[in-house]
C-alpha atoms as one frame of an Amber mdcrd trajectory, in Angstrom:
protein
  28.018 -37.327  41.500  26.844 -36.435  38.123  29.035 -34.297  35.863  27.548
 -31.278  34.951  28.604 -28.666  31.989  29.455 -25.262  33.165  26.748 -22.635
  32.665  23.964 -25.322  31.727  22.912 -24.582  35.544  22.979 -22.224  37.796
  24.579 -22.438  41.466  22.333 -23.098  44.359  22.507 -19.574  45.462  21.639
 -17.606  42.077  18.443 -20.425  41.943  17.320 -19.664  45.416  17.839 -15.883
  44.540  14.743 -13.514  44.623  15.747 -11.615  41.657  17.195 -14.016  39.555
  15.617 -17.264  40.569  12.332 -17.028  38.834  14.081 -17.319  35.318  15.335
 -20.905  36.317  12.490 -22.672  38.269  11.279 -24.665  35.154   7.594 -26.232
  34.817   6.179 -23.461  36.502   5.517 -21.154  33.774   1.645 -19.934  33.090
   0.488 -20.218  29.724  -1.554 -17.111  29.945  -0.368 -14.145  28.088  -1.876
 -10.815  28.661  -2.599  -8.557  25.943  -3.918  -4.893  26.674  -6.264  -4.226
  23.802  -7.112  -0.663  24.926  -4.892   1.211  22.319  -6.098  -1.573  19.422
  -9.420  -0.536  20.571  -8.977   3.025  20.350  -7.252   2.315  16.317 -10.563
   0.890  15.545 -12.694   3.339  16.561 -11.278   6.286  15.012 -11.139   3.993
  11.704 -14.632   3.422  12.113 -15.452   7.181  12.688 -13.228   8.001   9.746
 -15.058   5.718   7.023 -18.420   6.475   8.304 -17.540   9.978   7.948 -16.326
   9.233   4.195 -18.562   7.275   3.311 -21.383   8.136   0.531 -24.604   6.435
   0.097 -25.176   7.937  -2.551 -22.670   6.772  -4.486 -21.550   9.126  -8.148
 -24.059  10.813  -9.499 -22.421  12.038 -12.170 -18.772  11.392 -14.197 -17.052
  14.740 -14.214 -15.070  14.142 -17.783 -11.397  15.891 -18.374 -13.103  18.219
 -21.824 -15.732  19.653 -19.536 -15.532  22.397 -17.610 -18.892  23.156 -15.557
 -19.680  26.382 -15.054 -19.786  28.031 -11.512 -22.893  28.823  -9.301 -23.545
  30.276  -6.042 -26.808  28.559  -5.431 -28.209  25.475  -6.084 -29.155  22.014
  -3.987 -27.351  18.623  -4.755 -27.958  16.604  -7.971 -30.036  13.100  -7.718
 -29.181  10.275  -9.583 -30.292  10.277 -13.312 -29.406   9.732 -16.352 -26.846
  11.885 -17.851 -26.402  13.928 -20.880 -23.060  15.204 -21.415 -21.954  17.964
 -23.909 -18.711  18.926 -24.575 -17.105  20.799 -27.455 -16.606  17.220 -29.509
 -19.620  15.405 -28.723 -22.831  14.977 -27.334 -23.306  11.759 -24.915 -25.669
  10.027 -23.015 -25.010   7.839 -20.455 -21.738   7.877 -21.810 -22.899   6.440
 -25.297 -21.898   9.116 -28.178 -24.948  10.482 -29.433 -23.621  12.691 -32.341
 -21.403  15.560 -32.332 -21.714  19.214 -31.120 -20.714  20.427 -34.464 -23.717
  19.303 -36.184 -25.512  20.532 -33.314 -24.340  24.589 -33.323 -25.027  24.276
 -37.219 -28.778  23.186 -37.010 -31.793  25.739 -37.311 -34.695  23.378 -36.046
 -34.756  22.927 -32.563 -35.391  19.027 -32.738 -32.356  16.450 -32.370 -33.478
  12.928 -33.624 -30.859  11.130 -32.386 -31.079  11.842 -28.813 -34.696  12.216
 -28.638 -34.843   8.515 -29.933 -31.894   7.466 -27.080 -34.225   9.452 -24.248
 -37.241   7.556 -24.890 -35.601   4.666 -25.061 -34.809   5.203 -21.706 -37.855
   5.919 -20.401 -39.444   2.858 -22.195 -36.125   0.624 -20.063 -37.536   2.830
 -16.857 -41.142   2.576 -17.345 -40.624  -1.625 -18.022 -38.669  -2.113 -15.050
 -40.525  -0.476 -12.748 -44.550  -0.973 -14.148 -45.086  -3.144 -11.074 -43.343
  -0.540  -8.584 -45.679   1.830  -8.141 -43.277   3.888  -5.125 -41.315   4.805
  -8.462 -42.994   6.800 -10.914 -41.129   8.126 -14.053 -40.362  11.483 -12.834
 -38.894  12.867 -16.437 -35.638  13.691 -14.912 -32.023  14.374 -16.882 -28.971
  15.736 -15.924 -27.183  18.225 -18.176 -23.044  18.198 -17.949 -22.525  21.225
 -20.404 -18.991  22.992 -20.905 -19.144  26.561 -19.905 -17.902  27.547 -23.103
 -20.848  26.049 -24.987 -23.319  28.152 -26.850 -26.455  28.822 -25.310 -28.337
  27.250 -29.243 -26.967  23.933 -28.634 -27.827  24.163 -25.072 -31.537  24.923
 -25.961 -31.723  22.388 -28.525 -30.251  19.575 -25.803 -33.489  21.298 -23.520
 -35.888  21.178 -26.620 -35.183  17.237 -27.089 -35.137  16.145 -23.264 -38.970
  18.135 -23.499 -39.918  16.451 -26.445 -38.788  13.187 -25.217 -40.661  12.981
 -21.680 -37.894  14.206 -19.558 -39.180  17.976 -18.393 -37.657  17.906 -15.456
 -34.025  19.517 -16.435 -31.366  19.877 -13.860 -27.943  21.184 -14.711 -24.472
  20.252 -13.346 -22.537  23.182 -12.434 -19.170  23.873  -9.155 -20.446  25.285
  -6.389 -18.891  28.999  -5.733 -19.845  29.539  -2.846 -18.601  26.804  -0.809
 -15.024  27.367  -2.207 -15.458  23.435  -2.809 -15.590  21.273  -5.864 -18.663
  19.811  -5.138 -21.581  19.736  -8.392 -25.132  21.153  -7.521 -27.946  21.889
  -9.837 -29.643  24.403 -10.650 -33.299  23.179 -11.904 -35.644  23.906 -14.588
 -38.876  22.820 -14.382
Protein backbone atom coordinates (compact mmCIF):
# COMPACT_ATOMS: atom_id res chain seq x y z
CA UNK A 1 0.00 0.00 0.00
CA UNK A 2 1.29 3.33 -0.89
CA UNK A 3 1.67 6.00 1.80
CA UNK A 4 -0.26 8.84 1.20
CA UNK A 5 -0.01 12.54 2.93
CA UNK A 6 -3.08 13.62 4.70
CA UNK A 7 -5.25 16.12 2.83
CA UNK A 8 -3.28 15.65 -0.59
CA UNK A 9 -6.52 13.40 -1.38
CA UNK A 10 -9.69 13.15 -0.65
CA UNK A 11 -11.58 9.94 0.84
CA UNK A 12 -13.45 7.73 -1.49
CA UNK A 13 -16.70 9.06 -0.33
CA UNK A 14 -16.13 13.02 -0.63
CA UNK A 15 -14.67 11.93 -4.49
CA UNK A 16 -17.72 9.96 -5.34
CA UNK A 17 -19.80 12.90 -3.79
CA UNK A 18 -22.24 14.87 -6.10
CA UNK A 19 -21.49 18.13 -4.62
CA UNK A 20 -18.06 17.97 -3.91
CA UNK A 21 -16.69 15.45 -6.33
CA UNK A 22 -16.44 17.50 -9.42
CA UNK A 23 -13.57 19.68 -7.84
CA UNK A 24 -11.33 16.46 -7.63
CA UNK A 25 -11.92 14.37 -10.85
CA UNK A 26 -8.70 15.71 -12.58
CA UNK A 27 -8.13 15.64 -16.56
CA UNK A 28 -11.55 16.35 -17.14
CA UNK A 29 -11.60 19.98 -17.14
CA UNK A 30 -12.88 21.95 -20.52
CA UNK A 31 -10.73 24.54 -21.73
CA UNK A 32 -13.58 26.67 -22.82
CA UNK A 33 -14.28 29.73 -20.87
CA UNK A 34 -17.41 31.64 -21.38
CA UNK A 35 -17.44 35.25 -21.46
CA UNK A 36 -20.87 37.22 -21.70
CA UNK A 37 -20.00 40.23 -23.78
CA UNK A 38 -23.51 41.76 -23.60
CA UNK A 39 -22.70 44.51 -20.96
CA UNK A 40 -19.05 45.19 -22.90
CA UNK A 41 -21.26 45.56 -25.80
CA UNK A 42 -23.62 47.87 -24.39
CA UNK A 43 -20.12 50.19 -22.94
CA UNK A 44 -19.28 50.47 -26.52
CA UNK A 45 -22.19 51.61 -27.88
CA UNK A 46 -23.03 54.37 -25.71
CA UNK A 47 -19.18 55.43 -26.23
CA UNK A 48 -19.77 55.38 -29.74
CA UNK A 49 -23.07 57.44 -29.48
CA UNK A 50 -21.28 59.80 -27.13
CA UNK A 51 -18.23 60.76 -29.53
CA UNK A 52 -20.34 60.86 -32.55
CA UNK A 53 -22.47 63.17 -30.73
CA UNK A 54 -19.23 65.34 -29.78
CA UNK A 55 -17.71 65.18 -32.48
CA UNK A 56 -17.14 68.34 -34.96
CA UNK A 57 -16.30 68.18 -38.53
CA UNK A 58 -15.80 71.23 -38.67
CA UNK A 59 -13.16 71.53 -36.60
CA UNK A 60 -12.26 75.58 -34.89
CA UNK A 61 -13.15 78.11 -36.83
CA UNK A 62 -11.95 80.61 -34.93
CA UNK A 63 -9.38 81.10 -31.61
CA UNK A 64 -11.44 82.90 -29.03
CA UNK A 65 -8.26 84.89 -27.31
CA UNK A 66 -8.37 85.78 -23.29
CA UNK A 67 -8.19 90.16 -24.30
CA UNK A 68 -11.29 89.78 -26.42
CA UNK A 69 -14.50 90.00 -25.45
CA UNK A 70 -17.11 89.51 -28.46
CA UNK A 71 -19.95 91.28 -28.31
CA UNK A 72 -23.48 89.64 -27.94
CA UNK A 73 -26.16 89.01 -30.69
CA UNK A 74 -29.48 87.55 -30.90
CA UNK A 75 -29.32 86.59 -34.51
CA UNK A 76 -26.95 85.41 -36.72
CA UNK A 77 -25.99 81.82 -38.58
CA UNK A 78 -22.63 79.97 -37.80
CA UNK A 79 -19.20 81.26 -38.96
CA UNK A 80 -17.25 79.25 -41.93
CA UNK A 81 -13.80 78.75 -41.90
CA UNK A 82 -11.61 81.78 -42.98
CA UNK A 83 -9.05 83.59 -42.30
CA UNK A 84 -9.10 85.62 -39.24
CA UNK A 85 -8.53 89.12 -38.26
CA UNK A 86 -8.39 89.73 -34.70
CA UNK A 87 -8.55 93.16 -32.88
CA UNK A 88 -8.12 93.69 -29.50
CA UNK A 89 -7.27 96.76 -27.45
CA UNK A 90 -3.22 96.00 -27.97
CA UNK A 91 -3.05 94.80 -31.37
CA UNK A 92 -4.33 94.05 -34.57
CA UNK A 93 -3.66 90.29 -35.91
CA UNK A 94 -4.14 88.18 -38.65
CA UNK A 95 -4.06 84.75 -38.62
CA UNK A 96 -2.51 85.22 -35.47
CA UNK A 97 0.56 87.18 -37.00
CA UNK A 98 0.69 90.86 -35.31
CA UNK A 99 -0.15 93.22 -37.86
CA UNK A 100 0.42 96.57 -35.99
CA UNK A 101 -1.20 97.96 -33.06
CA UNK A 102 -4.72 99.38 -32.33
CA UNK A 103 -3.22 102.50 -31.05
CA UNK A 104 -1.93 103.64 -34.25
CA UNK A 105 -5.07 102.55 -35.62
CA UNK A 106 -7.78 104.88 -33.37
CA UNK A 107 -5.16 107.77 -34.13
CA UNK A 108 -5.31 107.59 -38.04
CA UNK A 109 -7.62 109.95 -40.22
CA UNK A 110 -7.34 108.03 -43.66
CA UNK A 111 -9.29 105.11 -43.83
CA UNK A 112 -6.47 102.92 -45.53
CA UNK A 113 -4.18 100.49 -43.33
CA UNK A 114 -1.04 99.45 -45.39
CA UNK A 115 0.03 96.92 -43.37
CA UNK A 116 -2.85 94.68 -43.37
CA UNK A 117 -4.02 95.43 -46.74
CA UNK A 118 -0.51 94.13 -47.92
CA UNK A 119 -0.96 90.78 -45.36
CA UNK A 120 -4.75 90.28 -47.04
CA UNK A 121 -3.60 90.12 -50.46
CA UNK A 122 -1.03 88.15 -49.70
CA UNK A 123 -3.43 85.79 -48.77
CA UNK A 124 -5.45 85.79 -51.49
CA UNK A 125 -2.39 85.53 -53.88
CA UNK A 126 -1.44 81.92 -51.30
CA UNK A 127 -5.43 81.11 -52.03
CA UNK A 128 -5.70 81.96 -55.57
CA UNK A 129 -2.09 79.76 -56.24
CA UNK A 130 -3.24 76.85 -54.49
CA UNK A 131 -6.33 76.45 -55.80
CA UNK A 132 -5.92 77.92 -59.81
CA UNK A 133 -6.45 74.32 -60.92
CA UNK A 134 -9.59 73.75 -58.51
CA UNK A 135 -12.11 75.31 -60.09
CA UNK A 136 -15.06 73.87 -57.20
CA UNK A 137 -13.14 76.63 -55.07
CA UNK A 138 -13.36 80.04 -56.14
CA UNK A 139 -11.89 82.93 -53.99
CA UNK A 140 -14.96 83.96 -52.32
CA UNK A 141 -13.32 87.30 -50.54
CA UNK A 142 -14.21 86.08 -47.17
CA UNK A 143 -12.65 87.36 -43.52
CA UNK A 144 -13.62 86.94 -40.20
CA UNK A 145 -13.59 89.89 -37.80
CA UNK A 146 -12.83 88.97 -33.84
CA UNK A 147 -13.33 92.63 -32.50
CA UNK A 148 -13.53 93.49 -28.62
CA UNK A 149 -16.82 94.99 -27.77
CA UNK A 150 -15.19 97.81 -26.32
CA UNK A 151 -13.51 98.83 -29.57
CA UNK A 152 -14.36 102.00 -31.37
CA UNK A 153 -16.52 101.81 -34.18
CA UNK A 154 -13.23 104.15 -36.45
CA UNK A 155 -10.91 101.37 -36.05
CA UNK A 156 -13.57 98.96 -36.80
CA UNK A 157 -14.35 100.77 -40.15
CA UNK A 158 -10.87 101.17 -41.05
CA UNK A 159 -10.27 97.08 -40.41
CA UNK A 160 -13.71 97.00 -43.03
CA UNK A 161 -12.12 99.70 -45.38
CA UNK A 162 -8.79 97.47 -45.80
CA UNK A 163 -10.47 93.87 -46.05
CA UNK A 164 -12.59 95.98 -49.17
CA UNK A 165 -9.65 97.33 -50.57
CA UNK A 166 -7.82 94.16 -50.38
CA UNK A 167 -10.37 91.68 -52.22
CA UNK A 168 -12.05 90.34 -49.22
CA UNK A 169 -15.83 92.03 -49.40
CA UNK A 170 -17.37 89.49 -47.94
CA UNK A 171 -17.13 90.59 -44.01
CA UNK A 172 -18.49 88.39 -41.34
CA UNK A 173 -18.16 89.24 -37.70
CA UNK A 174 -17.62 87.01 -34.61
CA UNK A 175 -19.93 87.80 -31.94
CA UNK A 176 -21.85 85.14 -28.50
CA UNK A 177 -24.95 84.15 -29.32
CA UNK A 178 -27.75 85.69 -26.79
CA UNK A 179 -30.22 84.00 -27.54
CA UNK A 180 -29.28 80.53 -27.10
CA UNK A 181 -28.02 81.30 -23.51
CA UNK A 182 -24.85 79.38 -25.03
CA UNK A 183 -21.32 80.38 -25.77
CA UNK A 184 -21.38 79.46 -29.12
CA UNK A 185 -19.84 82.40 -31.96
CA UNK A 186 -22.20 83.26 -34.97
CA UNK A 187 -21.84 85.98 -37.48
CA UNK A 188 -23.51 88.47 -38.41
CA UNK A 189 -22.58 89.31 -42.27
CA UNK A 190 -21.87 92.22 -44.33
CA UNK A 191 -21.91 91.96 -47.74
Amino acid sequence: MAIVTPGKRPGERVAESKVFGKRFIRGKKTGQASLTLTSLIDVMVIMVIFLLMNFSANGEVLYMSKDIKLPDAYHGSMLERAPVISVSADAVTFDGRMILQSADLAKGDVLNVPELEDALREEKRRYEQIHQNDPDHPFRGLVNVQADRRIPFRVIKRVMFACNQSGFGNISFAALSRSTGEGKTVTAQNN
